[in-house]
C-alpha positions in Angstrom: -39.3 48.1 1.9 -38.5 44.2 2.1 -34.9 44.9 0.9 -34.5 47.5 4.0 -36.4 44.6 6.0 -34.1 41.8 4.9 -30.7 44.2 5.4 -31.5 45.2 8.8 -32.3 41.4 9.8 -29.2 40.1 8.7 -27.4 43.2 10.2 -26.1 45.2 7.1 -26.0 48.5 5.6 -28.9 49.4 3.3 -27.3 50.6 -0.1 -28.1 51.7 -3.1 -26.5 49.5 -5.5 -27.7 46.3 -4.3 -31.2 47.4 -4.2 -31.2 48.5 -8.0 -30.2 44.6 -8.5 -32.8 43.2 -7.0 -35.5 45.6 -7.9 -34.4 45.3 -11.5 -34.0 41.1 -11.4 -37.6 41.1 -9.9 -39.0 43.6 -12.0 -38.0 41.4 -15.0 -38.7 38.2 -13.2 -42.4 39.7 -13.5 -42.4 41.2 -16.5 -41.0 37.5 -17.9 -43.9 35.5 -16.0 -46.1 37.8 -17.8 -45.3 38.0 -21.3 -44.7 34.4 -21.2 -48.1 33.7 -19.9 -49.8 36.8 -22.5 -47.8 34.6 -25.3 -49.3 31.3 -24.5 -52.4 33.1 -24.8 -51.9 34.3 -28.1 -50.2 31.7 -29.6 -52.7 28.9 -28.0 -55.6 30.8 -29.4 -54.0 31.3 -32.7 -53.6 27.3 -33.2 -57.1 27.1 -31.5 -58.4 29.5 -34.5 -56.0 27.9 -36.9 -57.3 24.2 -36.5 -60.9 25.5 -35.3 -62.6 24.0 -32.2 -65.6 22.2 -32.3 -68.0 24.5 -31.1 -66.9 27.2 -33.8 -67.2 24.3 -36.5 -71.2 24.1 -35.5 -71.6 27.3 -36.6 -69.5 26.3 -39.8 -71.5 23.2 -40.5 -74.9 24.6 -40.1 -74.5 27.6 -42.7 -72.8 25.2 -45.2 -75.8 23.3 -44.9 -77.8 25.7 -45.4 -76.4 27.1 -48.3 -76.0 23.5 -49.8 -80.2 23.6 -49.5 -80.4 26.7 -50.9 -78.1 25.9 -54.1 -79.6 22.6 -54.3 -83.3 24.4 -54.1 -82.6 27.3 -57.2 -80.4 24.9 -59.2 -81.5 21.5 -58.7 -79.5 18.8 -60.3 -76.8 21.4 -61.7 -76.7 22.9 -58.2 -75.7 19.5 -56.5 -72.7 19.0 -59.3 -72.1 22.9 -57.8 -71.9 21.5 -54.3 -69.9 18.5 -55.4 -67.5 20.3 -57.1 -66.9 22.9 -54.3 -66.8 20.1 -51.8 -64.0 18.8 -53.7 -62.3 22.0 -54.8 -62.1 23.1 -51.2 -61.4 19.5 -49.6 -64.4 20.2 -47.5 -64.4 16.7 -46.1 -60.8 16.0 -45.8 -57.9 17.8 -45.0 -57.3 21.3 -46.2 -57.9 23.4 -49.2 -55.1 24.0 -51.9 -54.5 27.4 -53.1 -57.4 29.1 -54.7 -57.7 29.3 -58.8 -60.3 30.9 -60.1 -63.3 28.8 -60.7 -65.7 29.0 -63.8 -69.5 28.3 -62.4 
């Protein structure tokens, strides 16, 4: 309806061909805009998850310490040489973990 609107305004002949054009270059135009935007989405949130935002760290730091208590409660001093050498195995202070070898506990 706009491309009649526009080619009666200017005082031309509504046709086919150049109304296929347009429709397709907008159509596309939209489609682009979109998937660009749905991308940035993805992506973004994949480096978000990747990298891990501080409120989903929370959650992370509470059950570790948790689970630090609980080792530290059941094993006592060989349960804090158990945290200590998962904290280090897994760089759980600095930086990020190595490939994983099978430990021996």
């Amino acid at each position: 309806l706009a491309y009649v609107d526009d080619q009666t305004s200017h005082g031309q002949a509504v046709r086919l061909s150049p109304y296929l054009v347009e429709m397709g270059r907008d159509t596309f135009e939209n489609w682009q805009s979109e998937f660009l935007q749905l991308l940035w989405q993805v992506v973004g949130l994949a480096y978000f998850l990747y990298v891990g935002s501080p409120s989903s760290k929370e959650n992370d730091d509470r059950m570790e310490a948790k689970l630090d208590a609980l080792i530290e409660l059941v094993g006592k001093e060989k349960g804090a040489e158990l945290i200590a050498d998962l904290d280090k195995t897994h760089l759980r202070h600095s930086g990020h973990a190595t490939i994983h070898k099978p430990q021996s506990y």
